[in-house]
VOMARGU-297141 format. One line per 5 residues: number of its first residue (from 0); their letters; for each residue x, y, z of C-alpha. Coordinates in pm, 1 decimal. Example, Ala and Ser with C-alpha at 12.3 -4.5 7.8 and 13.67 -1.06 7.14 Angstrom:
BEGIN
0) AS) 1230.0:-450.0:780.0 | 1367.0:-106.0:714.0
This chain:
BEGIN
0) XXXXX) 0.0:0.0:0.0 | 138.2:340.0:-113.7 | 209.6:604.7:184.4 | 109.6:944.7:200.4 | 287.5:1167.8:-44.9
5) XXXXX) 491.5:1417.0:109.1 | 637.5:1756.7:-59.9 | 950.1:1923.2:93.2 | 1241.3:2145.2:-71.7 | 1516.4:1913.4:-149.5
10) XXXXX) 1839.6:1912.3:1.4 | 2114.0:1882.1:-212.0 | 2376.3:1787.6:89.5 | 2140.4:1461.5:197.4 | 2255.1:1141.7:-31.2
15) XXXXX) 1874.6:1021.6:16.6 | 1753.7:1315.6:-176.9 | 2043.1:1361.7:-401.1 | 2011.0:1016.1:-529.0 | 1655.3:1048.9:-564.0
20) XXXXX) 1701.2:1349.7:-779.5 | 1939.3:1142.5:-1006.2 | 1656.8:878.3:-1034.3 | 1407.4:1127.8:-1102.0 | 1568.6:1328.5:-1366.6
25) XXXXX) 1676.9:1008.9:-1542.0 | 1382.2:883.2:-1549.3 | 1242.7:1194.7:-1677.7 | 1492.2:1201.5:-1913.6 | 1399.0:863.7:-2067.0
30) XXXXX) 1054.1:949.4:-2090.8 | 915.9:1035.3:-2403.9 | 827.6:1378.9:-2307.1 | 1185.0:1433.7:-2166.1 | 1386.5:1315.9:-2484.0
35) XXXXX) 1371.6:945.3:-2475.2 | 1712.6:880.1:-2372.3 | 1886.0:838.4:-2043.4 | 2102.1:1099.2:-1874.5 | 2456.6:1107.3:-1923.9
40) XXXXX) 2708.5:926.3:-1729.5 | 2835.8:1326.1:-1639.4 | 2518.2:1414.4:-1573.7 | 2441.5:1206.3:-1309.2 | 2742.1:1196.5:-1135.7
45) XXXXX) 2778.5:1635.2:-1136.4 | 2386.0:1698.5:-1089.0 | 2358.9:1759.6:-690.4 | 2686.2:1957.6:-724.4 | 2668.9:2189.2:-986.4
50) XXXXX) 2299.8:2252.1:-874.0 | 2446.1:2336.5:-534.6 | 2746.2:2501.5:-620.1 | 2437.5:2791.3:-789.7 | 2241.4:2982.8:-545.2
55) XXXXX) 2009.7:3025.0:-754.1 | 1866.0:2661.8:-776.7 | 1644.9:2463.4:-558.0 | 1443.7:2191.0:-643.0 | 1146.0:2026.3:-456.9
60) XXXXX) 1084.6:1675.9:-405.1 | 788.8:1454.7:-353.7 | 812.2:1122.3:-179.2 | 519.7:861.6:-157.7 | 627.3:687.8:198.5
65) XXXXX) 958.7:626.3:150.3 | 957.8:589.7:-247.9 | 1092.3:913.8:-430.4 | 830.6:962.1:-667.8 | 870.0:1340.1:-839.4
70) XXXXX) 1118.4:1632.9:-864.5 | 1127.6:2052.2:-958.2 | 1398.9:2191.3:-1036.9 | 1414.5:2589.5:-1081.0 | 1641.6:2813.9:-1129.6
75) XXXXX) 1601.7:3212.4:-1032.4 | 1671.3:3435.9:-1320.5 | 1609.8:3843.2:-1321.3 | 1325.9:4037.9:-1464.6 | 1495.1:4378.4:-1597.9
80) XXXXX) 1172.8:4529.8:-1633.9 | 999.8:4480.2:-1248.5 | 1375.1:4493.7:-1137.7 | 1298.6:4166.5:-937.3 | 1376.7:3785.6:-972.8
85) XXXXX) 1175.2:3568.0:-1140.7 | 1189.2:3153.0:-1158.1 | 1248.6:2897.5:-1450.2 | 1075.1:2595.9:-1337.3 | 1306.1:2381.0:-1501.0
90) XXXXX) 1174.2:2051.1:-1487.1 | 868.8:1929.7:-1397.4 | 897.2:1531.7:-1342.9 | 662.8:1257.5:-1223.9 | 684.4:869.2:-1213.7
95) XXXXX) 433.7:737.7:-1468.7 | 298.0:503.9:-1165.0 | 188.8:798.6:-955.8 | 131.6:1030.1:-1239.8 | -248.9:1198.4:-1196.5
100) XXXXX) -243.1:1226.2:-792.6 | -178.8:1555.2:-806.2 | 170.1:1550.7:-695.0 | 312.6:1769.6:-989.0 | 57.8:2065.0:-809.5
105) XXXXX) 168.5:2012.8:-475.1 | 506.9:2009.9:-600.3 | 478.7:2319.8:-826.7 | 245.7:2503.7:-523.4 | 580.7:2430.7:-343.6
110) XXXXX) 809.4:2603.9:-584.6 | 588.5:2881.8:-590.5 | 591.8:2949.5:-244.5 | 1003.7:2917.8:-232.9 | 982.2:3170.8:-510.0
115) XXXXX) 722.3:3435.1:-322.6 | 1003.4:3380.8:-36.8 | 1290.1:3514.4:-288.5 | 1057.4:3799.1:-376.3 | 1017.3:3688.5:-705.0
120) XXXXX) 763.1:3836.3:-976.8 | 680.2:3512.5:-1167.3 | 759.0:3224.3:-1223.8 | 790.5:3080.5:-1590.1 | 824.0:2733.2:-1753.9
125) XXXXX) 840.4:2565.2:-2095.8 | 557.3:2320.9:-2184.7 | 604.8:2052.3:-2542.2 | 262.4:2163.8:-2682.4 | 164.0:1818.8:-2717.7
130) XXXXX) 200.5:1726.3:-2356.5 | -192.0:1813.3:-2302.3 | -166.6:1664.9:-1966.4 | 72.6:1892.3:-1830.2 | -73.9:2192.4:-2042.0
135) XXXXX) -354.0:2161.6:-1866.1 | -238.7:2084.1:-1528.2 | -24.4:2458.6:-1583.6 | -360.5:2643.3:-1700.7 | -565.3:2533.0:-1402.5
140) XXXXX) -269.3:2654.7:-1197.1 | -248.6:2999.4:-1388.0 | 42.6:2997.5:-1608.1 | -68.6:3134.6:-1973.0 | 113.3:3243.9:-2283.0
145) XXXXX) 350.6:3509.5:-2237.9 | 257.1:3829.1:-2432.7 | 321.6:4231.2:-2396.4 | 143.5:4375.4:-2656.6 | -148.4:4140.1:-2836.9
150) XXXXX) -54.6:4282.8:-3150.5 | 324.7:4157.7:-3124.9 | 182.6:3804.6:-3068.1 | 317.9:3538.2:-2807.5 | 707.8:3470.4:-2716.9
155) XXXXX) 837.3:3181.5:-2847.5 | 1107.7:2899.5:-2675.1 | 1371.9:2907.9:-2871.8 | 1710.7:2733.9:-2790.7 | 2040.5:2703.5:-2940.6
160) XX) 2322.7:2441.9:-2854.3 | 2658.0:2551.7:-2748.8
């Protein structure tokens, strides 16, 4: 029988949580909506570091008992134009077993209450428009389209690899 789900900021300094990031992300990662393919070898072994060596990051976990079972990362950037920080949620992951318990909203309420903490003004994320699930699941919770003047249209994700 599954426990109750808990949701705490991680702590990158505990090996419980650390490794459960590792598992989360590459599991994410392998998912079709994270890529398909596993994390590299570097990647998993310079995750918890580099993401504490930035003050900037923090990441929220979920646990169902004892079983990690869903991650956030974010990572504070700066709005130039309220002069205030705002927050990338980064990643958004859930196992597909507990996927629909409404752990990604307890998980994202989370990050936004770390972020209201950091006085930031928003937070922002990127969605794969054919992830309805998840598009939805960000609507109800009031992320929308980003736009300054209708008649400019919507920003775009864009991304280029270095």
């Amino acid at each position: 029988m599954a426990g109750a789900v808990t949701v705490g900021r991680a702590n990158y300094a505990d090996p419980r949580h650390a490794a459960a990031m590792v598992m989360l992300l590459d599991a994410y990662a392998r998912d079709p909506a994270g890529g398909g393919e596993a994390l590299s070898a570097f990647a998993r072994e310079n995750l918890v570091a580099s993401l504490a060596a930035r003050p900037q990051a923090y990441s929220v976990l979920a646990f169902d008992g004892d079983q990690a079972v869903g991650l956030v990362n974010c990572i504070e950037g700066f709005s130039t134009f309220a002069c205030r920080p705002l927050v990338n949620v980064h990643d958004v992951a859930v196992l597909a077993s507990h996927r629909g318990r409404g752990i990604a909203e307890q998980m994202l309420a989370e990050a936004e209450s770390i972020a209201r903490e950091r006085g930031a003004v928003k937070l922002t994320l990127e969605v794969l428009s054919g992830n309805q699930p998840a598009m939805r699941l960000y609507e109800r919770m009031g992320f929308a389209g980003y736009q300054l003047d209708p008649a400019m249209g919507t920003a775009r994700f864009l991304q280029k690899w270095l």
